[in-house]
C-alpha positions in Angstrom: 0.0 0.0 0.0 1.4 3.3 -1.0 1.5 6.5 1.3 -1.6 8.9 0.7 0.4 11.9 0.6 -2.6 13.6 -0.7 -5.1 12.8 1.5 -2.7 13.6 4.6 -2.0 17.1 3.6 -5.8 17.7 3.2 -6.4 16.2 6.8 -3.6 18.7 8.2 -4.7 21.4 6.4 -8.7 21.1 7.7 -7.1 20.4 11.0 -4.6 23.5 11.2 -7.2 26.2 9.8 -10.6 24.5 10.4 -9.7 24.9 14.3 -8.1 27.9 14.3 -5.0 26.9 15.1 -6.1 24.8 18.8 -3.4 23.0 19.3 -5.5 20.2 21.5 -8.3 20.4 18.8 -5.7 20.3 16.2 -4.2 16.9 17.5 -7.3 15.2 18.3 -8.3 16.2 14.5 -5.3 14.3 13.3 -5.4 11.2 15.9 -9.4 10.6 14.9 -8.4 10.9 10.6 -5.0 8.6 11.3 -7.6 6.0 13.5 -10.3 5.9 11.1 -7.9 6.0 7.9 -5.2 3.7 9.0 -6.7 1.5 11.3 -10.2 1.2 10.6 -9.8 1.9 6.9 -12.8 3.9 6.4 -11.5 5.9 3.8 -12.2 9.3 2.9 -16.1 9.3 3.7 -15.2 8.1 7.3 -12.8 10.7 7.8 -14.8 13.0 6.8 -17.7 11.6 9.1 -15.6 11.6 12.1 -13.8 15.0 11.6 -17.9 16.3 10.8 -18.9 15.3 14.5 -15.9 16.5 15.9 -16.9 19.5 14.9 -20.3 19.2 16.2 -18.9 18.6 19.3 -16.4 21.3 19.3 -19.5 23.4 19.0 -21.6 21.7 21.5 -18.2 22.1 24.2 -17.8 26.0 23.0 -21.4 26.6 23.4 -22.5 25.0 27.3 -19.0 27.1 28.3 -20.2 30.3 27.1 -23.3 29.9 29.1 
């Protein structure tokens, strides 16, 4: 299996400037696409899913604090 250069620079990119920069969002993005992609092999539709409800629950986190 060859190394999906591609796809890794897209999930670094969405994870650097999709969370502002957050370094503890930013890692989490990145362990939750390497699980689902490397490990679960769910492909691009799974990381998608899974970077989707992160966040979902980002938002969810951000919103309950500001109350």
């Amino acid at each position: 299996m060859t190394m999906p250069y591609l796809l890794i620079l897209v999930l670094v990119a969405c994870a650097v400037f999709f969370y502002e920069s957050v370094w503890i969002w930013c890692g989490l993005s990145l362990l939750i696409s390497a699980v689902t992609l490397f490990w679960l092999h769910w492909g691009w539709l799974g990381a998608f899913s899974c970077q989707l409800a992160l966040f979902v629950g980002i938002t969810l986190i951000r919103m309950c604090r500001e109350k």
